[in-house]
N, C-alpha and C positions, 0 to 999 in steps of 0.2 A: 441598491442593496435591500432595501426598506419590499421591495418587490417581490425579491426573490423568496426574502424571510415570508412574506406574507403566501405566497404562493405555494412554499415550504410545510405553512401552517397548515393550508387548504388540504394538500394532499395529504399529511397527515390527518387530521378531520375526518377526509372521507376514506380512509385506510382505514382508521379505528368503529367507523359506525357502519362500514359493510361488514359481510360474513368476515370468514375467516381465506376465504379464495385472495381478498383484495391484502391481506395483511403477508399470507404466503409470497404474492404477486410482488409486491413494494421490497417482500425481503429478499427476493432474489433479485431483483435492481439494483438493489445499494450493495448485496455481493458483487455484484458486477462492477458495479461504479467505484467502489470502494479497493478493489481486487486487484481493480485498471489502473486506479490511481498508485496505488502503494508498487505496481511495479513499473510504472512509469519512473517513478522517483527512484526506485531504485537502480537503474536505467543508467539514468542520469548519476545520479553517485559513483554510481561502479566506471561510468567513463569517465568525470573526473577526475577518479582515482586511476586509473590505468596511466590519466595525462599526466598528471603528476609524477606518477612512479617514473613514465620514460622518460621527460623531460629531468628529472633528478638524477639518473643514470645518464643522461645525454653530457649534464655539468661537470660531472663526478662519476667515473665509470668505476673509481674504486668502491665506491657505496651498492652499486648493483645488487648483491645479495642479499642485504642488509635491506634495502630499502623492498625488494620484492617479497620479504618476511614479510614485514608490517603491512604492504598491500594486499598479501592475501589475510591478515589477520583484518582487514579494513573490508575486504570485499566480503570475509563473513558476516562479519556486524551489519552489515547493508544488507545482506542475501535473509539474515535472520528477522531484520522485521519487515520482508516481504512474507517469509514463513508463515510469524506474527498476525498479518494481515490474513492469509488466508486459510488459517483456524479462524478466524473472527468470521470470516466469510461462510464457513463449513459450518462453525454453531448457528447463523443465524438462518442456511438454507436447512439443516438439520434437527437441530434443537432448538428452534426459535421461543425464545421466552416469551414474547407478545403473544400466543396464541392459546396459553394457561389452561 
């Protein structure tokens, strides 16, 4: 870990003491990386939430309606901070504030 962080450091370092190509360059990576990750995750939320909803209908077929409410009220909350994430990703490839 101690690795990474230092590695981490590095490329910040030389992010900050090149022009302004190399600050552009890094912000669109971590859009990327960060973009990827946030909808990987939400990915995966929104399938575990599918599992659950069928499986709670499989137990209980009289909750069906009831419970597919809440699963799409659940699938927004998830779909929202993928949204989340990719305004973060749009200010930083657009309006990046490191480049002042």
């Amino acid at each position: 870990m101690k690795k990474i962080a230092l590695l981490m450091a590095g490329f910040l370092a030389f992010a900050f003491a090149g022009d302004s190509t190399m600050i552009q360059a890094y912000s669109v990576v971590a859009a990327v990386v960060g973009l990827g990750l946030a909808a990987l995750g939400g990915a995966i939320g929104m399938g575990h939430t599918a599992a659950a909803t069928i499986a709670g209908t499989a137990r209980n077929p009289q909750l069906g309606g009831k419970l597919m409410g809440t699963m799409f009220i659940a699938l927004a909350m998830i779909e929202a901070q993928v949204i989340y994430a990719l305004v973060l990703a749009l200010i930083a490839l657009y309006a990046n504030p490191f480049l002042g």
